[in-house]
C-alpha positions, 0 to 999 in steps of 0.5 A: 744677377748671379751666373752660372758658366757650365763648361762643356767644350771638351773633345771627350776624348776618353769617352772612346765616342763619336760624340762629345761625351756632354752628348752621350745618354745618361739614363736616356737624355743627353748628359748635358741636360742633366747637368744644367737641370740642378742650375735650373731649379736652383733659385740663387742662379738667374741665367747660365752660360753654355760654352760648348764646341761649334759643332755642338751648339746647333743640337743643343738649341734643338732640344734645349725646349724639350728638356725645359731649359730656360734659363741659358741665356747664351751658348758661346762657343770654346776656346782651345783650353778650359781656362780659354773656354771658361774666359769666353763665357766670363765675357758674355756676362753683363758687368753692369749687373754681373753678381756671383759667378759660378763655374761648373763642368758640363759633366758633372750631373749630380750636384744639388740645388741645395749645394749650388745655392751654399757655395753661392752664399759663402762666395757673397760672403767672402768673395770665393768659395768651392765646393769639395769632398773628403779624400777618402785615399791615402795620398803620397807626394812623389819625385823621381818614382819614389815617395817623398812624403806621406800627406795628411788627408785630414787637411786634404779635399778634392775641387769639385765644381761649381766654383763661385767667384763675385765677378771682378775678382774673377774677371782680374784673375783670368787678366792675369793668366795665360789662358792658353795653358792647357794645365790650367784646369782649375778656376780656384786656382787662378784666384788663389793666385791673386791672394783672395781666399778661396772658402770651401763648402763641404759637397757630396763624393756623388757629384763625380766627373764624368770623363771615361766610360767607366764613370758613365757606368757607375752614373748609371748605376747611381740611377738604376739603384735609387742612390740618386733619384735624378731632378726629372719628373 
């Protein structure tokens, strides 16, 4: 059984919101929905997992039937850092039947079915696999204000999420981090640690992260211009 562990337990405090930005309106419906839409039609995903605030979970489970999701399985509750948060969604997966797990921020709305599915099947073939994107910048190394090195971006890639993981290795990974450091933002991360090989599968720029109002604006805008039609009928 492959899982998915949507992340939505941050404070949103960029947003600049009363709410928890996983709750803000993207084009009228609560980004989180958004978010889990893509795992509910994706056909390699069999349940998810969604870790969220104490205070979220009771407005979730509200409208989860409005929005046609079924597939949550669980709504667990979030630790005080994403590596923490993370670890307790790992934890409410059954190892009996437990397949590939695939990680994904509560705040990134505009992955594909089509992109879940291949980082999945790379993962089942090697273990892990990430999706990513080109860096499209220039990229400088820096120390004490001064530029230390110049990168070449051919061999660079920005993580975006889901990252997919077979469950043991992923499980023997977070029993070796410190879960409570807060600079521990990346899953890839901690399996790289263990010596696995971490797989990469090329995704689109459009899956963004959706952390300050600025990226709010241009999901918007993605949608009042057609360049994404959105998973809703």
């Amino acid at each position: 059984m492959n899982s998915a562990i949507i992340v939505a337990a941050g404070s949103g405090s960029r947003m600049a919101s009363d709410r928890p930005k996983q709750f803000l309106l993207l084009a009228g419906i609560p980004l989180i929905f958004h978010t889990l839409r893509p795992f509910e039609r994706c056909d390699s995903i069999d349940e998810t997992i969604l870790v969220l605030p104490p205070e979220s979970a009771a407005e979730f489970l509200d409208s989860a039937a409005k929005f046609g999701v079924k597939k949550v399985t669980r709504v667990v509750t979030g630790g005080a850092t994403r590596a923490e948060s993370v670890k307790r969604g790992l934890s409410a997966i059954r190892a009996a039947s437990a397949g590939i797990v695939a990680i994904h921020d509560g705040v990134r709305p505009f992955v594909s079915p089509d992109e879940i599915s291949e980082t999945i099947e790379a993962a089942e073939q090697c273990g892990a696999a990430i999706l990513v994107a080109p860096a499209t910048d220039t990229i400088k190394q820096v120390f004490d204000d001064q530029v230390v090195k110049t990168l070449d971006r051919r061999e660079l890639r920005r993580a975006l999420t889901p990252q997919c993981f077979k469950y043991e290795l992923l499980k023997r990974a977070f029993a070796q981090a410190d879960v409570t450091d807060p600079t521990l933002t990346d899953d890839s991360a901690l399996v790289e640690q263990t010596g696995a090989h971490v797989a990469i599968v090329e995704g689109s720029a459009r899956n963004i992260k959706i952390t300050t109002p600025e990226d709010l604006a241009v999901a918007e805008s993605l949608f009042k211009s057609g360049l994404w039609s959105g998973l809703w009928p």
